[in-house]
N, C-alpha and C positions, 0 to 999 in steps of 0.2 A: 270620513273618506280620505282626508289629505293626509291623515296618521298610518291609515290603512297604503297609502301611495308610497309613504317617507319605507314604511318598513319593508316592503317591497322590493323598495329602492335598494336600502342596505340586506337583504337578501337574497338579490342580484351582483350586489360588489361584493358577499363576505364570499358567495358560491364560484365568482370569476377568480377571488383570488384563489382560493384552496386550489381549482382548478391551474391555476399558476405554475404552483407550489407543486404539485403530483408532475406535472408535465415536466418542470425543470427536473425533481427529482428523476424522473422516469430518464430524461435525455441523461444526466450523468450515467444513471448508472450502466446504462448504453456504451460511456462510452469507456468506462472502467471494470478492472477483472480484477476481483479481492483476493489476496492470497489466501490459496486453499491446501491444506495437507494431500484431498482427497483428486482436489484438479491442477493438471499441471498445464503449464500453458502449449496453444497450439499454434498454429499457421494462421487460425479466424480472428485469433486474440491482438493482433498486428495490422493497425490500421492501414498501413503504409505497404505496400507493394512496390519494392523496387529492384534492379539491376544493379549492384553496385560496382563501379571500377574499380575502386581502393579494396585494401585486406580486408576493411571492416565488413561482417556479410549482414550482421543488426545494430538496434538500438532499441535500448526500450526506456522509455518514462519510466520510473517509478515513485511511488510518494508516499510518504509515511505523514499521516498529518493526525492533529489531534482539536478535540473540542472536549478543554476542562477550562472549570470554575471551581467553585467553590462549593457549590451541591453536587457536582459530578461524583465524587468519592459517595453519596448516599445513593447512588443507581445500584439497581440490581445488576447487572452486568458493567463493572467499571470499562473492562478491556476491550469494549466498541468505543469507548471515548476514542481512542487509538487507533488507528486504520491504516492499515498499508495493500497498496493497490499498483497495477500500473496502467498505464493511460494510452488506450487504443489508440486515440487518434495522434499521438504524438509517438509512435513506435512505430519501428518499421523494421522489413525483414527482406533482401534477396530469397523470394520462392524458389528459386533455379540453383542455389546453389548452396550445397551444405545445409539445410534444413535441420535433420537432427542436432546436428552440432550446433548448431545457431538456437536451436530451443531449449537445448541440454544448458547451455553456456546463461543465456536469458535464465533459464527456471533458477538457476545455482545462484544465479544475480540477487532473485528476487528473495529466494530462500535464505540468503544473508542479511535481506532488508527484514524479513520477516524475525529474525535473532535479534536484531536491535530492536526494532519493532516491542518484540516482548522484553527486553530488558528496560526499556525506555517507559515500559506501564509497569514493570515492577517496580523501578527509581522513583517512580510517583505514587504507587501506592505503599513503598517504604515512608516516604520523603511528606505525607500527606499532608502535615502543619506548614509546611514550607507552601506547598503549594495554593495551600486555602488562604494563605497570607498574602497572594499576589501574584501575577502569570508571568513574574522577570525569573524568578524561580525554574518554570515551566522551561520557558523560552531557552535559557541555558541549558537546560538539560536535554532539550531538545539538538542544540546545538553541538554540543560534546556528542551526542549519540551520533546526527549525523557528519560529525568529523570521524568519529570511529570505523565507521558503514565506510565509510571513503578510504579509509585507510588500508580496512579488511578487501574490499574490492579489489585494491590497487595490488594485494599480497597477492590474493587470487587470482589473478589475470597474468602476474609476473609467474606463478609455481604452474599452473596449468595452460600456459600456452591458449589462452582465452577457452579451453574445452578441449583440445588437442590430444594435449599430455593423456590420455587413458589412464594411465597408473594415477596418474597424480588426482585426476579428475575424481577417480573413484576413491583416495583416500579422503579427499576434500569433502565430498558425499557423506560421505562414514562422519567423520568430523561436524559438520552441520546437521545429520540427523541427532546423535548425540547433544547437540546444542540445544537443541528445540527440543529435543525430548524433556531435559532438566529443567526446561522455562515452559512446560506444558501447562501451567498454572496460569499463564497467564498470554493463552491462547485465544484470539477476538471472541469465541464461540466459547468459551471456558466461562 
């Protein structure tokens, strides 16, 4: 009987934890929108509803983050190790004002992050002994990628007038499909 209690016991904690574990997962993903080819972002994607006074009419979180080891490179899909996403609750958008342009400017953001994004799982899956050797590896590469992302951002925000520019905006377009088309290999879904 007390065997029959104990297991029980731990039957009731392995079932609360899992239950945990789903609810945490479940809340993330609530509160993040993965880059997708097919979805681009909207007005619901932007946690934050505000007025703004200043020129700025958004902001958006985004995060490029990664979970590798050393088995990771033996996954059937490597390129979900790699994840770039932006984060509802830390985004925010003037509804009243300039909308498209604020979504246009955001998606191009995100569609940059998404280029390094893929080159940053290619560097790893080129780089693979380096990184099975140790995550200081990783870590750097990571870091160089996003010093890159920061620097390509800062290009594009200076040639397009943060979305403005029309001409400019649409050769930028042109330019980042092209980019992601050649790193289609190593698209999260890929």
């Amino acid at each position: 009987m007390k065997k029959t209690k104990k297991q029980f016991s731990i039957l009731i904690i392995l079932l609360l934890s899992i239950n945990s574990l789903f609810s945490q997962n479940k809340t993330e993903n609530e509160n993040i929108v993965m880059w997708s080819s097919a979805q681009k972002l909207t007005l619901d994607d932007f946690g934050i509803k505000k007025e703004s006074t200043d020129q700025m009419l958004s902001f958006a979180q985004f995060s490029i983050d990664y979970s590798v080891n050393g088995f990771s490179f033996l996954a059937k899909n490597f390129n979900k190790k790699v994840r770039n996403y932006m984060i509802k609750s830390a985004s925010w958008i003037n509804p009243n004002k300039n909308v498209s342009t604020s979504l246009l400017y955001q998606q191009t953001i995100f569609d940059i992050a998404e280029i390094f994004t893929r080159q940053f799982r290619k560097a790893l899956k080129e780089n693979k002994k380096k990184a099975i050797s140790g995550t200081r590896f990783v870590e750097e590469l990571n870091q160089k990628s996003m010093a890159e992302f920061t620097n390509r951002r800062i290009e594009y925000d200076e040639a397009t007038d943060y979305a403005r520019d029309t001409q400019k905006q649409n050769e930028w377009e042109l330019q980042i499909l092209k980019e992601l088309e050649e790193l289609k290999e190593y698209a999260y879904d890929k």
